[in-house]
N, C-alpha and C positions, 0 to 999 in steps of 0.2 A: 615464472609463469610459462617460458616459452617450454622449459624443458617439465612439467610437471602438471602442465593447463590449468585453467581457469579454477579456484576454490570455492569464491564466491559472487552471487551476483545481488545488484539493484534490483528488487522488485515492489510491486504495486502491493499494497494490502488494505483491506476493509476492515476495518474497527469496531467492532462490537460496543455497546455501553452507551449513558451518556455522551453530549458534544464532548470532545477535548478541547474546544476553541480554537485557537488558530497558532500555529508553530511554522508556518510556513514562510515567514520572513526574516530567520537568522535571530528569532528570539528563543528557541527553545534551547535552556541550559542543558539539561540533559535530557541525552539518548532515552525510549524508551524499549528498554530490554524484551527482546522476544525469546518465547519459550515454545519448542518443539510439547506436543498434545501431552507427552509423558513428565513434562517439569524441565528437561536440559535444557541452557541457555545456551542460545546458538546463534545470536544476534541482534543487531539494535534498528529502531526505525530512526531513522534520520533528520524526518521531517515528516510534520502530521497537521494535518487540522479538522475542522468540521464542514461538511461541503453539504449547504443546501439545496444545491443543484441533485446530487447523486441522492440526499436525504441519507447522510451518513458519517462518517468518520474516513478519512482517507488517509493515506500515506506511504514514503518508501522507507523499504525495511533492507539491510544489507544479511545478507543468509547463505548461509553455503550451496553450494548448486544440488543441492539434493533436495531442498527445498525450494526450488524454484518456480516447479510445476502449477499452473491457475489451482485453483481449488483446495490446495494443500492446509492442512487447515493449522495454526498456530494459534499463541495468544502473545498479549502482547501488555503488557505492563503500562499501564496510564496512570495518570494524579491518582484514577478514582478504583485504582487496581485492577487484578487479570480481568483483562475483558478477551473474548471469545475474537479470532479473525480469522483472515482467508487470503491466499494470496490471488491476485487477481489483475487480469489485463489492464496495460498503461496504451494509450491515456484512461483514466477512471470512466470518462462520457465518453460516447458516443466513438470507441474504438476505430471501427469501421470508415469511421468518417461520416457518415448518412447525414448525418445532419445539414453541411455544406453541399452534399448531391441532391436531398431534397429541395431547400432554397433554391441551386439553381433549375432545377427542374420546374420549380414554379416560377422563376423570374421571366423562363420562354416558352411557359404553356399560355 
């Protein structure tokens, strides 16, 4: 890595399709294979689930730094087959944080 940099990275992704349910606790057997818009496989999501909060499918995908970029767009192999995604800013809610500067903005208005 030192001499060659970084190949690939952890990134956020949104899931297209049906829920997948919940993979987020060290129960999902296998990887769900992601594929570059043209068919190449180019990496696996790691962990996934359905986030009611977001009203979606969430999860991280490990992907070569080429795809790394927000918006990029991918598909990602589930139970219920290719479903359409997107790589996209971590944390999934409320990136920015707003939510905790809201709160305290009204805890001393």
């Amino acid at each position: 890595i030192k001499s060659e940099g970084v190949a690939r990275k952890l990134v956020g992704v949104r899931i297209g399709g049906p829920s997948i349910g919940s993979f987020n606790d060290g129960n999902m057997i296998e990887p769900f294979d992601v594929h570059d818009p043209h068919g190449l496989r180019i990496g696996e999501v790691t962990s996934a689930c359905h986030s009611p909060r977001v009203e979606g499918n969430i999860g991280f995908a490990m992907v070569p730094v080429a795809y790394q970029e927000f918006g990029t767009e991918l598909v990602v192999h589930t139970q219920h087959g290719p479903q359409q995604a997107e790589v996209v800013e971590k944390p999934f809610l409320d990136p920015q944080k707003d939510i905790p500067k809201t709160a305290q903005r009204a805890a001393t208005a």
